[in-house]
C-alpha positions as CSV (number, residue, x, y, z in Angstrom):
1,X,-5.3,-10.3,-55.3
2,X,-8.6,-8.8,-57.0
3,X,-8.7,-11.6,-59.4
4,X,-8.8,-14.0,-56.5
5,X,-11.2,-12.3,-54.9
6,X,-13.8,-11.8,-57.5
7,X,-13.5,-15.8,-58.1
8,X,-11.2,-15.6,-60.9
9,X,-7.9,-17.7,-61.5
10,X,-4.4,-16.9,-61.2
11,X,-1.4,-18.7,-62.9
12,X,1.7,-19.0,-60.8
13,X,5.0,-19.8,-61.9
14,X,7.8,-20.6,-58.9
15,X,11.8,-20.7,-60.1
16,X,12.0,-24.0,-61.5
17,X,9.3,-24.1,-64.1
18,X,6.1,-25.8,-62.1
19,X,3.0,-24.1,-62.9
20,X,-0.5,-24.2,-61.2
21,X,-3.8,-22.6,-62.0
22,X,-4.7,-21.4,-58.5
23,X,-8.3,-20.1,-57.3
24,X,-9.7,-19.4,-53.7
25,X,-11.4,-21.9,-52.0
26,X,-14.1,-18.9,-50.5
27,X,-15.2,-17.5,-53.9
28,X,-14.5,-19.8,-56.1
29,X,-17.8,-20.6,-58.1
30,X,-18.9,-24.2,-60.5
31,X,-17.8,-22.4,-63.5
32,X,-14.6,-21.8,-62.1
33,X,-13.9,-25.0,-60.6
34,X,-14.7,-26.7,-64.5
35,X,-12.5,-24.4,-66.2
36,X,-10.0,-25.4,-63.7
37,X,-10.3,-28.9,-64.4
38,X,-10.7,-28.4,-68.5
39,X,-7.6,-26.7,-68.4
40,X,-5.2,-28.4,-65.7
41,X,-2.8,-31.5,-66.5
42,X,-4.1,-33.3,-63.2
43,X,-7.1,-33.4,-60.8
44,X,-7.5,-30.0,-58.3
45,X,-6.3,-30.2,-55.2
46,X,-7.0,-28.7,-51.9
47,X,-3.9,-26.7,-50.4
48,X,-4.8,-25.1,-47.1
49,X,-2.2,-23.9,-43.8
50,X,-1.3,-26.8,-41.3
51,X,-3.6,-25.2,-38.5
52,X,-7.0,-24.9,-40.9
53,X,-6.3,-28.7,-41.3
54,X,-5.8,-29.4,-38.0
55,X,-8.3,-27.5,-36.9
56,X,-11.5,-29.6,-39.0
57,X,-9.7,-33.2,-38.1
58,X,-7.5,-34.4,-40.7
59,X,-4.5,-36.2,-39.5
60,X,-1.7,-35.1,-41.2
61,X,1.3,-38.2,-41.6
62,X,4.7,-37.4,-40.2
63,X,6.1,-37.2,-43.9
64,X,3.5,-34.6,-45.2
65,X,6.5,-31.7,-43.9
66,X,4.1,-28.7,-44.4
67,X,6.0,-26.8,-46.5
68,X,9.5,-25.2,-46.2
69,X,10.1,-25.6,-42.7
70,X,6.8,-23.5,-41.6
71,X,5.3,-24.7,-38.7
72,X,1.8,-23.7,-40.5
73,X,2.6,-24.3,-43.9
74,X,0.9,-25.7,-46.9
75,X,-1.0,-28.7,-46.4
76,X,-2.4,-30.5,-50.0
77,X,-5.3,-33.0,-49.8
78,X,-7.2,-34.9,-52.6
79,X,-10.7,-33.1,-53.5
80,X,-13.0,-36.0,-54.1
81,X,-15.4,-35.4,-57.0
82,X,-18.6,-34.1,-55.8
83,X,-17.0,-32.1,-52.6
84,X,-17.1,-28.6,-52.9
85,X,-14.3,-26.8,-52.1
86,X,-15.5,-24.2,-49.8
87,X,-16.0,-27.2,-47.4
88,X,-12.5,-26.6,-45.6
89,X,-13.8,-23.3,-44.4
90,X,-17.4,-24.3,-43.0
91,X,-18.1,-23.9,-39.5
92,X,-16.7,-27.1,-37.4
93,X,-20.2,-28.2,-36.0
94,X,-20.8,-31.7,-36.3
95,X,-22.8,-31.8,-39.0
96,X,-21.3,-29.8,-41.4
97,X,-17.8,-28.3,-41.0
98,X,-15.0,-30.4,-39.3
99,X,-16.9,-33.7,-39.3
100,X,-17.6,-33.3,-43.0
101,X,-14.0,-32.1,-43.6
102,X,-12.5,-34.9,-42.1
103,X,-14.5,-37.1,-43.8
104,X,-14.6,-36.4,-47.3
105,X,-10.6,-34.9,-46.8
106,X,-8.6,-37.2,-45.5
107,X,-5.7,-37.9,-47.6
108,X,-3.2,-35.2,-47.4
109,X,-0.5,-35.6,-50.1
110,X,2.8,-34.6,-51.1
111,X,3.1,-31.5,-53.1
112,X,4.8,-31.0,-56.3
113,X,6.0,-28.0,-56.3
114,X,5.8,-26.6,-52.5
115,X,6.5,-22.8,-53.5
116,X,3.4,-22.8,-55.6
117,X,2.0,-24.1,-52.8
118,X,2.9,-21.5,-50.3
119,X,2.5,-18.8,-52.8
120,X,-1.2,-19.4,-53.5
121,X,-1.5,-19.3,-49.7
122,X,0.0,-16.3,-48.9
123,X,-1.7,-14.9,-52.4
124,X,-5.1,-15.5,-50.5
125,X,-4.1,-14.0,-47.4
126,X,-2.8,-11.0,-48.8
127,X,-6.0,-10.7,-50.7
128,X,-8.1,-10.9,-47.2
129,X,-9.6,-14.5,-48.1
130,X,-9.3,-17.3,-45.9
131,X,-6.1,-19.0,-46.4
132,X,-7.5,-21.9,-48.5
133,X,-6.8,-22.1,-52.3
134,X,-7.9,-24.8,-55.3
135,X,-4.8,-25.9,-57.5
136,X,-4.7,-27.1,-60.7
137,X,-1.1,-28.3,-61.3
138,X,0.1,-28.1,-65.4
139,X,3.1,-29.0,-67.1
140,X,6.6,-27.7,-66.3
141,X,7.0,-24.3,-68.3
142,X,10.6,-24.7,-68.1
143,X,11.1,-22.1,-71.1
144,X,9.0,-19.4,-69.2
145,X,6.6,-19.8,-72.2
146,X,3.6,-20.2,-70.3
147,X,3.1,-16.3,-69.8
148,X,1.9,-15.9,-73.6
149,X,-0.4,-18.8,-73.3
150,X,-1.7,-17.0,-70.1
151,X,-2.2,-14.0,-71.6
152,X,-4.3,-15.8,-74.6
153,X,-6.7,-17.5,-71.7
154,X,-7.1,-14.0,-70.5
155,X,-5.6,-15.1,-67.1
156,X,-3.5,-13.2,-64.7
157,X,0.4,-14.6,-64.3
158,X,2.8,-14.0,-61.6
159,X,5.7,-15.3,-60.4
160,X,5.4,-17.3,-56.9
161,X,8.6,-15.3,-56.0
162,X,6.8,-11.8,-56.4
163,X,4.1,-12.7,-54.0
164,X,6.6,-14.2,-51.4
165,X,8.3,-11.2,-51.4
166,X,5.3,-9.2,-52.1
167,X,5.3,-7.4,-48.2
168,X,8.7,-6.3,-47.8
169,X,8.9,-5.0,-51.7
170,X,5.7,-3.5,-50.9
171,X,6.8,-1.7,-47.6
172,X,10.1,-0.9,-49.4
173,X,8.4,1.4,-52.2
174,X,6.3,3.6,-50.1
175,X,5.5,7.2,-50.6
176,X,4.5,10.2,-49.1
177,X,1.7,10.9,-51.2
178,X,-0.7,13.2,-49.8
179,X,-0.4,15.4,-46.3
180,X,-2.9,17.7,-44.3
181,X,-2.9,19.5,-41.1
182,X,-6.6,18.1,-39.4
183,X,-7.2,19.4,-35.8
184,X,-7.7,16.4,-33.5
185,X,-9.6,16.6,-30.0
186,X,-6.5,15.6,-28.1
187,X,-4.0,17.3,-30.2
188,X,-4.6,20.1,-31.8
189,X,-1.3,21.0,-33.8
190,X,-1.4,17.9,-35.8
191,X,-1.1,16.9,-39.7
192,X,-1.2,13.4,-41.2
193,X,0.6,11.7,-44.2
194,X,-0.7,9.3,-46.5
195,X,2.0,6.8,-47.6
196,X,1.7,4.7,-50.6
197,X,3.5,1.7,-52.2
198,X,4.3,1.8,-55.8
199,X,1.8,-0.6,-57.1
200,X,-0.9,1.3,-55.7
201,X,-2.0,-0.9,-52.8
202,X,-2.9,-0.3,-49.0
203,X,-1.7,2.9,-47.3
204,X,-0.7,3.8,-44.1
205,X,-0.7,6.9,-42.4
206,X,1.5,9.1,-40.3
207,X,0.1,11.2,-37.7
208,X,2.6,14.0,-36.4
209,X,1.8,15.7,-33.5
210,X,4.0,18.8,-32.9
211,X,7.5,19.4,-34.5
212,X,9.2,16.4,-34.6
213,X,13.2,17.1,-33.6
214,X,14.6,14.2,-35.5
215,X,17.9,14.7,-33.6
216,X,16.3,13.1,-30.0
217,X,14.5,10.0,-29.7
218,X,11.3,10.8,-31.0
219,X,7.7,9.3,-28.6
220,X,5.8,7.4,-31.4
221,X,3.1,4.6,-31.6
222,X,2.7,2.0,-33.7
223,X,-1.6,1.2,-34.4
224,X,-2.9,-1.5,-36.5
225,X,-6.0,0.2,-37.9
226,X,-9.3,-1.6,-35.8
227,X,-12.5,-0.6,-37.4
228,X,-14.7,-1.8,-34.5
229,X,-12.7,-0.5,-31.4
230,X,-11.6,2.7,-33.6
231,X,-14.4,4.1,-35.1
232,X,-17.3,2.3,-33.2
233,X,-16.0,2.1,-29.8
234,X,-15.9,-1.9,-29.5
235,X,-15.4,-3.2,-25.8
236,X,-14.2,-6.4,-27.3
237,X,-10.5,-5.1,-27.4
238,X,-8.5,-2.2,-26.0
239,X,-7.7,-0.7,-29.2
240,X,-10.1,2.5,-29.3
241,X,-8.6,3.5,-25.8
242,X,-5.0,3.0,-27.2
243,X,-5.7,5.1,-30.4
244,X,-7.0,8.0,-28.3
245,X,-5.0,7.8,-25.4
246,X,-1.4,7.6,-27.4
247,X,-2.9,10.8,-29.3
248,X,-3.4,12.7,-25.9
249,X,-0.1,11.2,-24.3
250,X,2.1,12.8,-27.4
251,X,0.4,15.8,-27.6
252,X,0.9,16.3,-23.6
253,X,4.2,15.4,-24.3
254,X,4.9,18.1,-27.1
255,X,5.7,15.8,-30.0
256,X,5.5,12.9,-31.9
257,X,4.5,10.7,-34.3
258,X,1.5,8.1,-34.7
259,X,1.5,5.2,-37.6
260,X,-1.8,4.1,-38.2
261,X,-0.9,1.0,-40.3
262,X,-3.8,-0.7,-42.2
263,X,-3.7,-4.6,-41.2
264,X,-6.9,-5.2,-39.5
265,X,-7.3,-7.8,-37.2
266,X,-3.6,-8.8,-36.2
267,X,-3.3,-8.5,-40.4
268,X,-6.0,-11.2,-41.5
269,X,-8.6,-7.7,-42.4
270,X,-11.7,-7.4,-40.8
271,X,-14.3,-10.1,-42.6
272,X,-12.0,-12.6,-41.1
273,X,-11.6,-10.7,-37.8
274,X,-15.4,-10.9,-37.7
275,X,-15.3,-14.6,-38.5
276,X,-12.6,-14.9,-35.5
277,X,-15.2,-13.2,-33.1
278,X,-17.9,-16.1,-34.1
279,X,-15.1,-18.6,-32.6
280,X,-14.3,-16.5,-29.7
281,X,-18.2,-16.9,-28.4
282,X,-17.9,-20.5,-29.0
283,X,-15.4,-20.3,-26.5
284,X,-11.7,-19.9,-28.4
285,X,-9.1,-17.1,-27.7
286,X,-7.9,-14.3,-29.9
287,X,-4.9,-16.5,-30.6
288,X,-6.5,-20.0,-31.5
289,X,-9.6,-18.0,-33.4
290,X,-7.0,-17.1,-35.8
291,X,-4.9,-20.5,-35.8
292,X,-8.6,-22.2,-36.2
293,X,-9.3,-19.6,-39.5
294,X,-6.0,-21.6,-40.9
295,X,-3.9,-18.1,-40.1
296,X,-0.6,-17.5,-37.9
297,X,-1.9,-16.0,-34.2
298,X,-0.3,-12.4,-35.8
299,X,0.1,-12.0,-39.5
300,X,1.1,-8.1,-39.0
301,X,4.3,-6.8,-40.2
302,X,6.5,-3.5,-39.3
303,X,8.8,-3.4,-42.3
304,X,6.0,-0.5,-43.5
305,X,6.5,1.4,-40.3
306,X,10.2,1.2,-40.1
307,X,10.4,2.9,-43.9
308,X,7.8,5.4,-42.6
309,X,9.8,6.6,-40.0
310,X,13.2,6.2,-42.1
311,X,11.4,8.5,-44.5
312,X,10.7,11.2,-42.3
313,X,13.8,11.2,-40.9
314,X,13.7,9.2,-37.4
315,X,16.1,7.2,-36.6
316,X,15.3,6.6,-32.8
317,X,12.4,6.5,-31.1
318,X,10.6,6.2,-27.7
319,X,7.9,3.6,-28.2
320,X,4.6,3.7,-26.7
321,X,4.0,-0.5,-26.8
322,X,3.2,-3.5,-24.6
323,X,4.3,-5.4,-27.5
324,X,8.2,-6.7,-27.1
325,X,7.6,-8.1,-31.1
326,X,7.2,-4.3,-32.3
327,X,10.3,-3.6,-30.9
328,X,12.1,-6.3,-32.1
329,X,11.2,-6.0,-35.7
330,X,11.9,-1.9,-35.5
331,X,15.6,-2.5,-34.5
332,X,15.6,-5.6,-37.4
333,X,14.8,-3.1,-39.6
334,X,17.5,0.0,-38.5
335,X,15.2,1.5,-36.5
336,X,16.3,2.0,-32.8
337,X,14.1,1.8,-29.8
338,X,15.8,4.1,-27.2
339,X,13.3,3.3,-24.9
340,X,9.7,1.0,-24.1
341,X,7.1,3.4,-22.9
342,X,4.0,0.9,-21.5
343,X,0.9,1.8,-23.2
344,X,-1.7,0.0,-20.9
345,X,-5.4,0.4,-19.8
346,X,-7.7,-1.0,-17.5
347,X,-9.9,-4.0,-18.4
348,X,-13.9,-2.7,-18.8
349,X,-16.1,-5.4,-18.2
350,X,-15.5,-7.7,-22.1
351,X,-12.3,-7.8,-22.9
352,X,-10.8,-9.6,-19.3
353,X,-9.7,-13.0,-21.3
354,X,-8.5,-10.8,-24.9
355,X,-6.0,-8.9,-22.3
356,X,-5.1,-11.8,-20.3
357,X,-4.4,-14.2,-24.0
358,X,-2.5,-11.3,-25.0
359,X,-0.4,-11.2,-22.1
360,X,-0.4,-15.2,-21.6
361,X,-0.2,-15.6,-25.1
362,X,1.3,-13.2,-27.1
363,X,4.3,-12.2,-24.5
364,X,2.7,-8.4,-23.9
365,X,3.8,-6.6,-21.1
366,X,0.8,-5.6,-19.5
């Protein structure tokens, strides 16, 4: 993921032997792009999701599938010499972005190896980059011998399979690895927990109000981290309001538990939330800001959540959502919603049309 997003490339290797040099389409720079081509078997491609394509123009044929039954899956088109490759991500005014995409990119292909494909994808989503990626296909490495001469190019190697699987391992290894009590204005009697997977990456953090009886269904909320309605009061969302208020609501209840999961922006991080906010004043919704960015409407998983709680005990909880998905993927993963508790606040003046997509949309219950 840092490789990718300091401009470097990756090598990927999917189950039966195909190999690709992969690089992002955002920070990819020239020198890149010519040691992608010096060292390749064929030309680079363009691999972007279904909706990014769709989105700047390009007509995608009935037998380009899209990639392993996804409905926004991989989509690979030719890159014409001369094109850059950060064109698939411009703006879509008419005389740059989706014009010029559609021009210069109209011949989506067939992939050859469609797990590469998916895996550089998700690589550059998990990384926070727009989900756009340059390939570089090489021979099969049918022997698995392609590590060492990885290792020689000073290039990074992974197996497609370890990035597909990348969340749930991720969410599976995670560790209590820090905890403090820390006052809050609403609640008082309150410590939080830092949880951390094994490799080191993003943590997410539990914070118990109270003492937690394990043995009843225990009032909790689920919060995807928001840096501009948390911390500087944005009236774009509701998401400040439900932070503080589900802090006040467990503490006037006597217990309970907050996870303050880190996926910004319905998972895609915050540059590209900020990028989604430039399409919402052109006139877009929350939901087809984030299709037109090239990502799913909601990238956010609760496998992390649901080992959180396991962790600490809970089995059963009361939870504080509008959400029916959250529920849904807590009881997927052994966790049992006892009861929906509505979590819902009054419109203020600029978020009218986020609240009504969300409930139009995105199924809430509001």
């Amino acid at each position: 993921m840092a490789e990718l997003r300091r401009g470097g490339i990756v090598v990927l290797r999917d189950s039966q032997g195909h190999v690709a040099l992969v690089a992002a389409a955002e920070s990819i720079s020239g020198t890149t792009f010519e040691r992608l081509q010096a060292l390749g078997r064929d030309a680079p491609v363009l691999v972007t999701t279904r909706r990014r394509a769709e989105a700047v123009g390009i007509d995608i044929p009935p037998h380009i599938a899209g990639g392993l039954g996804d409905a926004n899956g991989p989509i690979t088109l030719e890159l014409p010499g001369g094109v850059p490759p950060d064109i698939i991500l411009k703006p879509n005014e008419p005389e740059s972005g989706g014009h010029a995409a559609r021009r210069h990119l109209s011949r989506p292909v067939a992939s050859h190896a469609p797990k590469i494909a998916r895996a550089a994808i998700e690589l550059a989503k998990l990384a926070r980059l727009l989900p756009a990626v340059v390939i570089a296909p090489m021979p099969r490495d049918a022997q698995g011998k392609r590590r060492a001469w990885a290792f020689e190019q000073d290039l990074i190697y992974v197996a497609a399979r370890d990035v597909l699987d990348y969340e749930e391992h991720s969410a599976r290894e995670l560790r209590a690895v820090a905890e403090a009590r820390v006052p809050l204005e609403n609640a008082e009697n309150a410590r939080i927990l830092a949880w951390r997977p094994s490799d080191g990456g993003k943590e997410h953090l539990a914070i118990v109000i109270g003492e937690i009886d394990a043995m009843e269904p225990v009032l909790i909320r689920l919060h995807s981290e928001c840096y501009t309605g948390d911390l500087l009061g944005s009236l774009r969302c509701d998401c400040g309001e439900q932070l503080r208020g589900a802090i006040a609501e467990i503490a006037r209840h006597g217990s309970g538990v907050l996870l303050y999961l880190a996926q910004e922006g319905r998972g895609i991080g915050l540059v590209n939330k900020l990028r989604a906010y430039q399409l919402q004043d052109a006139g877009f919704d929350t939901v087809d800001a984030n299709e037109q960015l090239g990502f799913d409407a909601d990238e956010r998983v609760y496998r992390p959540a649901a080992t959180m709680l396991a962790r600490m005990g809970i089995k059963s909880v009361r939870l504080m959502t509008n959400n029916p998905l959250k529920i849904g993927q807590l009881a997927q993963y052994g966790i049992e919603v006892a009861e929906r508790v509505p979590h819902i606040f009054p419109a203020n003046g600029h978020n009218e049309k986020y609240l009504r997509t969300k409930a139009e949309k995105s199924g809430h219950l509001l």
